[in-house]
C-alpha positions in Angstrom: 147.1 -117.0 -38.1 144.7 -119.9 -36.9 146.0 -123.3 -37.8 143.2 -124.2 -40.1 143.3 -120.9 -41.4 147.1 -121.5 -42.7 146.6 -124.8 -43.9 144.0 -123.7 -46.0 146.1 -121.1 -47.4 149.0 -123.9 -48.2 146.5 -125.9 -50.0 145.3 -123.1 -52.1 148.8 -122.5 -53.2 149.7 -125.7 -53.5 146.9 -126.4 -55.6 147.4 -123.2 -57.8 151.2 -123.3 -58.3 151.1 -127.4 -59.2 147.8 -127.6 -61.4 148.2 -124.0 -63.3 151.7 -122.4 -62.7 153.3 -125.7 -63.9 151.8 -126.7 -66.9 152.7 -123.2 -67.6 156.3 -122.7 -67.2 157.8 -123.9 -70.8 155.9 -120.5 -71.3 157.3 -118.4 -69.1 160.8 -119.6 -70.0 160.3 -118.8 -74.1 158.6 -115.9 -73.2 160.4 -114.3 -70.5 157.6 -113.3 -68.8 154.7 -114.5 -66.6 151.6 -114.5 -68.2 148.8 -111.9 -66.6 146.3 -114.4 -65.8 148.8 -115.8 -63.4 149.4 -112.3 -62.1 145.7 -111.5 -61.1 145.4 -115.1 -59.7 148.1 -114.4 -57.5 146.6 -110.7 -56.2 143.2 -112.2 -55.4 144.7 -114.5 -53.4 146.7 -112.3 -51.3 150.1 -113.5 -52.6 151.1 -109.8 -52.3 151.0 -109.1 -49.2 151.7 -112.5 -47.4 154.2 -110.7 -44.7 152.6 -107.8 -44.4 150.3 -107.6 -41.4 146.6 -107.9 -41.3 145.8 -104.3 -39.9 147.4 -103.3 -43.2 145.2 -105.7 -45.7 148.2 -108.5 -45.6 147.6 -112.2 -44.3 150.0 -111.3 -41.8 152.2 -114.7 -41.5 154.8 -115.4 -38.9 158.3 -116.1 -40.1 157.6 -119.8 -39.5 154.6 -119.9 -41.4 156.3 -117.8 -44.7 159.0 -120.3 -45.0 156.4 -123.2 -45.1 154.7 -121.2 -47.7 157.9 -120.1 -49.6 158.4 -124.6 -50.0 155.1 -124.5 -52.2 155.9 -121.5 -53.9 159.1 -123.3 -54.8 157.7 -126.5 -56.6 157.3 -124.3 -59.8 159.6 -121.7 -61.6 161.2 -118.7 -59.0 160.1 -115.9 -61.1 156.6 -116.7 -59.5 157.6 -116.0 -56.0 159.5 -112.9 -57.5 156.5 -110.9 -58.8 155.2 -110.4 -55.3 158.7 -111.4 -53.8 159.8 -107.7 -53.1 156.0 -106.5 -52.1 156.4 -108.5 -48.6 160.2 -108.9 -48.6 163.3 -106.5 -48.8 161.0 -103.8 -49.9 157.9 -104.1 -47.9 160.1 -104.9 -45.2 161.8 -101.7 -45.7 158.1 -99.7 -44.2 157.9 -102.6 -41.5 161.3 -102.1 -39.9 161.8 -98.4 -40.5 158.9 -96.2 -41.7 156.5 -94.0 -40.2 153.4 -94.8 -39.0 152.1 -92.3 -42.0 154.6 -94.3 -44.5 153.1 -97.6 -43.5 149.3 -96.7 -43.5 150.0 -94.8 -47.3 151.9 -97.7 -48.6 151.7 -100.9 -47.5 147.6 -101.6 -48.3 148.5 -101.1 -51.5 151.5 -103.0 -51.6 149.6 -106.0 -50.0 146.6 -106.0 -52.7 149.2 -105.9 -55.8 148.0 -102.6 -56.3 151.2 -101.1 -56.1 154.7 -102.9 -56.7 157.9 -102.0 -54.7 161.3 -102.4 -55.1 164.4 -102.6 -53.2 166.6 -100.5 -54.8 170.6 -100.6 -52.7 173.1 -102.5 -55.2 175.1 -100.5 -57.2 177.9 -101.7 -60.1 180.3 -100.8 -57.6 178.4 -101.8 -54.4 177.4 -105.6 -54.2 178.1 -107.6 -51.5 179.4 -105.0 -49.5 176.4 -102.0 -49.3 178.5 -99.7 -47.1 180.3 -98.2 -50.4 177.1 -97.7 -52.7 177.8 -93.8 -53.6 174.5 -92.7 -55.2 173.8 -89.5 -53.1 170.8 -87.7 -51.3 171.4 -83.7 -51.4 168.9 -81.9 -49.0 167.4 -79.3 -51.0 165.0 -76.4 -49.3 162.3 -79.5 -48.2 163.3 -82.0 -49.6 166.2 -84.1 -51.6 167.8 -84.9 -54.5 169.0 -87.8 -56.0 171.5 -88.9 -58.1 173.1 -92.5 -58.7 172.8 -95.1 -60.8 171.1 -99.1 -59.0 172.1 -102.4 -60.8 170.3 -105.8 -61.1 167.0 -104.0 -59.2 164.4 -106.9 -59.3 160.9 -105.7 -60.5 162.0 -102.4 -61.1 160.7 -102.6 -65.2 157.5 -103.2 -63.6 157.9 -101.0 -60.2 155.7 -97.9 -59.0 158.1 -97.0 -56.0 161.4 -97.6 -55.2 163.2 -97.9 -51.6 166.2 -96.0 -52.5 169.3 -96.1 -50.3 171.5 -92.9 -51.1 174.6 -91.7 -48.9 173.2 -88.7 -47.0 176.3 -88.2 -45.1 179.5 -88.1 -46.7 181.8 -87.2 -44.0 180.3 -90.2 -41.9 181.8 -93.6 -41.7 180.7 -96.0 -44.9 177.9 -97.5 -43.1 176.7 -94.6 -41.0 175.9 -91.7 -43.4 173.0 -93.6 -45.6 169.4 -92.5 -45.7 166.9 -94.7 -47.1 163.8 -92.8 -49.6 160.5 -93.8 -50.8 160.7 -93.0 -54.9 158.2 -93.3 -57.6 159.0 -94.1 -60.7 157.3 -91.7 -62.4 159.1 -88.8 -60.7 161.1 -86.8 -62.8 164.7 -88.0 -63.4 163.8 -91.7 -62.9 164.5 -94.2 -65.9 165.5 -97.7 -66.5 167.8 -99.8 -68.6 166.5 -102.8 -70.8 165.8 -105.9 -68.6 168.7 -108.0 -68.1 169.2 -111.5 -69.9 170.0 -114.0 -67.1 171.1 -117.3 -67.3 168.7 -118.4 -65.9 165.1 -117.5 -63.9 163.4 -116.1 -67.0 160.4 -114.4 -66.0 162.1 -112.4 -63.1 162.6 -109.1 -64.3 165.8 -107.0 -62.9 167.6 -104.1 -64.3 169.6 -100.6 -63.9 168.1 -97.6 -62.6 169.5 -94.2 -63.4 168.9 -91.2 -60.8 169.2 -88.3 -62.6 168.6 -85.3 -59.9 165.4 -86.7 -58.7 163.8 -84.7 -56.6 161.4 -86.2 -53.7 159.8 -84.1 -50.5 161.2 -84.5 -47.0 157.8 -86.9 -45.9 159.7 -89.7 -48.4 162.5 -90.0 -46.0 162.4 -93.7 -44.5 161.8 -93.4 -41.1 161.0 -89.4 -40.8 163.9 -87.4 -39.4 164.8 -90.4 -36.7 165.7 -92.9 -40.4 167.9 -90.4 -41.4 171.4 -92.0 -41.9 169.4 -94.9 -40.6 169.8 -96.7 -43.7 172.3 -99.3 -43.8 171.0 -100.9 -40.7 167.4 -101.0 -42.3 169.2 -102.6 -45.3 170.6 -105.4 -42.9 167.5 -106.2 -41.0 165.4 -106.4 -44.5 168.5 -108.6 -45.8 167.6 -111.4 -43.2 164.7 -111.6 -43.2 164.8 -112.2 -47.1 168.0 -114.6 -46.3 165.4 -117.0 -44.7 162.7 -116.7 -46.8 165.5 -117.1 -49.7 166.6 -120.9 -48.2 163.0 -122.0 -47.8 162.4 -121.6 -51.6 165.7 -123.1 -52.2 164.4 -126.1 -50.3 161.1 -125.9 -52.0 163.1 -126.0 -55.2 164.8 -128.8 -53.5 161.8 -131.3 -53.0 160.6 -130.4 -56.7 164.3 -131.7 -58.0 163.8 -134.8 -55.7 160.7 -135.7 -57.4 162.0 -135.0 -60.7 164.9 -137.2 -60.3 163.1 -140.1 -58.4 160.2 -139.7 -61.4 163.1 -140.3 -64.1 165.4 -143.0 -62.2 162.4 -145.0 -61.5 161.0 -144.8 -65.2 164.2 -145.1 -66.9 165.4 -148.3 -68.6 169.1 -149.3 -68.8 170.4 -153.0 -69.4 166.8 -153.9 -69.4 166.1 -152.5 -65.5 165.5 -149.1 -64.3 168.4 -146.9 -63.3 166.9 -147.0 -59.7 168.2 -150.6 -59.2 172.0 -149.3 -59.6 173.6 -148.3 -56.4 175.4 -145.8 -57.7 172.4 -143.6 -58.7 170.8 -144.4 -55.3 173.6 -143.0 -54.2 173.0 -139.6 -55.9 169.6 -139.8 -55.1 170.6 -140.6 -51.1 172.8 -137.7 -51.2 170.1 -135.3 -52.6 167.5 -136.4 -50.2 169.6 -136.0 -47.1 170.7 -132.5 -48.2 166.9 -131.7 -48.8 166.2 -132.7 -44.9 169.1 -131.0 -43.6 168.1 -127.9 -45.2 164.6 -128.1 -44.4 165.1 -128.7 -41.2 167.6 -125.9 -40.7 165.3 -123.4 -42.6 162.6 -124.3 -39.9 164.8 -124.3 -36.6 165.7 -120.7 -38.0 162.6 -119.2 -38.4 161.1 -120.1 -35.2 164.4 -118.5 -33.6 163.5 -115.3 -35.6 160.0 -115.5 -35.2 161.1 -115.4 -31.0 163.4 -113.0 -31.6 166.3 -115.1 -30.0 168.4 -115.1 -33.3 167.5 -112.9 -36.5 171.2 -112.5 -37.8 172.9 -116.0 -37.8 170.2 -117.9 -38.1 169.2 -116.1 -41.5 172.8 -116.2 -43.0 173.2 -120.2 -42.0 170.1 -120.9 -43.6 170.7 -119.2 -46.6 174.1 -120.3 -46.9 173.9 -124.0 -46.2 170.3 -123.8 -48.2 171.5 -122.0 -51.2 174.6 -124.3 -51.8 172.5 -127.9 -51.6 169.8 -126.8 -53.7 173.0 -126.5 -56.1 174.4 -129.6 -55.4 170.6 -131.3 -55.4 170.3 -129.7 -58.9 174.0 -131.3 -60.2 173.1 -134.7 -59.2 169.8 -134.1 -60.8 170.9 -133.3 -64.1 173.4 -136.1 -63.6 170.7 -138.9 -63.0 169.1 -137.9 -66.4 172.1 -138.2 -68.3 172.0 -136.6 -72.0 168.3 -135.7 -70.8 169.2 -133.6 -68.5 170.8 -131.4 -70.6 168.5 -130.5 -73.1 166.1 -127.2 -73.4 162.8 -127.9 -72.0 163.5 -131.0 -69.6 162.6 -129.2 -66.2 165.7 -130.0 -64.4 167.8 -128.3 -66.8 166.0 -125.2 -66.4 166.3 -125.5 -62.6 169.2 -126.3 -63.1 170.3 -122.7 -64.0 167.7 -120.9 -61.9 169.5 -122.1 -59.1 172.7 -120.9 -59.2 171.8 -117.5 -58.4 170.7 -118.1 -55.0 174.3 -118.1 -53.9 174.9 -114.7 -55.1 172.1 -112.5 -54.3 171.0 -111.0 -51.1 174.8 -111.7 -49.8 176.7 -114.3 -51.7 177.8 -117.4 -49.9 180.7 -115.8 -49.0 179.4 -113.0 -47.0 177.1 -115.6 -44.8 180.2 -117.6 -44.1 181.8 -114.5 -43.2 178.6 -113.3 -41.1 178.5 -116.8 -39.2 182.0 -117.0 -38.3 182.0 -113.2 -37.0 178.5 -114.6 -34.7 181.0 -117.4 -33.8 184.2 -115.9 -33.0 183.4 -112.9 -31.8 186.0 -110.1 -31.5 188.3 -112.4 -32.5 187.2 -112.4 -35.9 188.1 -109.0 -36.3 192.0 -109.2 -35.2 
């Protein structure tokens, strides 16, 4: 995209998450939900399709430009970003790296107007961190398949009109070579959902099971054609890192936000008759904070222009989203911290970030798995004994 062109696009979101989405998020958190109005704002201005490429009716950004845009997006509450989150990430992403030419032209307009809402459908209650054991199954059936299994913690699902499904396709494979991944709607027969979940925190961000009771879908809604079958876990992994960096740009968007909160409050607040800035000791939480926000930011960046050239697009992502993911926690701590007995009361905004942080370490691979991820790219063979 044209330089002007981009910075336009930052302002408008800039603009529209700090002057409306704000003012607006004590509502979202009583009401579990983002309002409408806020929805449509975000389709007409393209929020849907940010990473989906212009010759499918996306704006078509470059890694390096979605993690600048993924800051703004983080100055306000995640379950924002996570409305249109899935559209250009793990499940739009799922068409870009591995679907037909006939998958991509049918789908991804729609996904990039808001028209349509996908979801990434591959954790299972007995299949988390480690996707290689998920056992819902794919059957082939005459011309097509059918599916039975049962997906946990699915974000946008409630709200979903298709579903990238990863089913084991193969069962005398090894784990992560016999899984297929399938293009369902919701509507199809068989299909249902649990009740959302009640999270501790990012209210507003809808996730929750989905049961596969012998759903039936045609051949054409295999990922990828014949050449995705069994193709599946390695679609899974490429989508997973590119939403790893996009991930630890909102965490460092979430980052500057806390910054400002606690800089707003030290500076304001009186104790002994001065504000709680002139102590060192809180300049030293608010020091710590602001270097971890750097670090971070400037990691995030150095890591998408390596994936937007290709050079590193696996531990790049995971030491990103690892190293990301943790500060914004620690950011939030000292946060809360700064404001005292503030700080922990309902409907002081650091509280609420507070817990809408902590899940960043968990999903899309928990910190664990990006440690383990980085020192495999480190060591090697040796890693693996």
């Amino acid at each position: 995209m044209d330089p002007s062109d981009f910075a336009d696009v930052l302002a408008s979101v800039r603009e529209f998450v700090r002057e409306q989405v704000v003012p607006r998020e004590d509502e979202i958190e009583e009401a579990d939900e983002v309002p409408e109005s806020l929805r449509a704002a975000c389709k007409a201005m393209g929020l849907y399709g940010f990473a989906i490429p212009e010759s499918y009716g996306g704006i078509g950004l470059s890694m390096s430009e979605e993690v600048e845009l993924a800051m703004e997006l983080g100055w306000t509450t995640p379950s924002l970003r996570s409305l249109f989150g899935t559209n250009n990430g793990i499940a739009g992403q799922v068409l870009l790296t591995g679907g037909t030419e006939s998958q991509r032209a049918g789908w991804l307009p729609r996904l990039a107007s808001g028209e349509v809402v996908a979801s990434f459908a591959l954790t299972e209650p007995d299949a988390g961190s480690d996707p290689s054991s998920l056992t819902t199954t794919a059957v082939r059936d005459g011309e097509g398949f059918v599916l039975s299994g049962t997906k946990r913690w699915i974000t946008n699902a409630p709200l979903a009109d298709v579903l990238m499904v990863f089913a084991r396709t193969d069962p005398d494979a090894s784990p992560a070579r016999g899984i297929s991944t399938f293009l369902v709607p919701t509507d199809a027969p068989g299909v249902s959902f649990s009740q959302h979940d009640a999270k501790m925190g990012q209210r507003g961000s809808w996730t929750c099971e989905v049961y596969l009771d012998d759903v039936r879908v045609p051949a054409e809604n295999l990922v990828g054609g014949d050449e995705g079958l069994h193709r599946g876990y390695v679609t899974a992994l490429k989508c997973l890192a590119h939403g790893r960096l996009h991930i630890a740009a909102l965490c460092m968007g979430m980052a500057a936000r806390l910054v400002h909160e606690t800089t707003a409050f030290a500076s304001e607040r009186e104790q002994g008759g001065h504000p709680i800035a002139t102590y060192q000791l809180v300049q030293g939480l608010v020091a710590d904070s602001v270097t971890d926000w750097h670090a971070g930011r400037a990691l995030v960046r150095e890591a998408a222009k390596a994936y937007d050239d290709g050079s590193d697009k696996v531990t790049g992502p995971s030491t990103a989203k690892y190293f990301c993911s943790e500060a914004v926690g620690r950011i939030a701590d000292r946060a809360v911290q700064v404001h005292g007995g503030s700080g922990y009361m309902r409907g002081v905004p650091v509280e609420r970030i507070y817990r809408d942080v902590r899940l960043f370490r968990i999903y899309e691979g928990t910190s664990q798995i990006q440690q383990v991820i980085i020192a495999r790219g480190a060591l090697g063979k040796a890693a693996r004994g």
